[in-house]
C-alpha angles and dihedrals in degrees: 000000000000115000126193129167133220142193118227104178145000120213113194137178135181125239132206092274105020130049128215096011108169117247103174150028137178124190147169129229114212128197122186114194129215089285108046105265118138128203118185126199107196116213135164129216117218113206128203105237078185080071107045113140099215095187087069085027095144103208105240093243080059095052115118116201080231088056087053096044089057095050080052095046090051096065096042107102121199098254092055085047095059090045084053090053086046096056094034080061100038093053089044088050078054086064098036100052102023118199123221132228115220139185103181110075130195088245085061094066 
């Protein structure tokens, strides 16, 4: 299994003394197995502008999707990781092995 991140969206705000810190991301991990079929788990990463070291402070024209990968990455703990791969193949066996809806049922006959 291949896995990738990406960032969907940015949310920013500014504070009394910084402009345009980033508040907010949401994201998406995707794995692709051995044939080519791909399952995503969507997630979002809340960050405490109380907190914001100003002296690192990375201006937002500067940021790098690999930058905010790594702040992400950060916060995930193993055991969230390895919720994230369990959804990622659960969603790809949904593919593999699709179910079907019905509305006729063998009692209506």
């Amino acid at each position: 299994m291949k896995y990738n991140w990406k960032i969907k969206e940015i949310v920013k705000k500014d504070l009394s003394n910084k402009e345009n810190v980033i508040y907010k991301v949401f994201w998406e991990k995707i794995g692709t197995d051995e044939n080519g079929n791909v399952g995503k788990a969507q997630g979002s990463t809340l960050f405490n502008t109380d907190k914001v070291n100003y002296n690192e402070f990375v201006e937002y024209d500067n940021l790098t999707e690999e930058l905010v990968l790594g702040w992400i990455l950060d916060t995930i703990t193993e055991s969230y990781d390895k919720r994230l791969n369990k959804k990622i193949l659960n969603r790809i066996e949904q593919i593999k092995n699709p179910s079907t809806k019905v509305s006729e049922f063998p009692w209506s006959n």
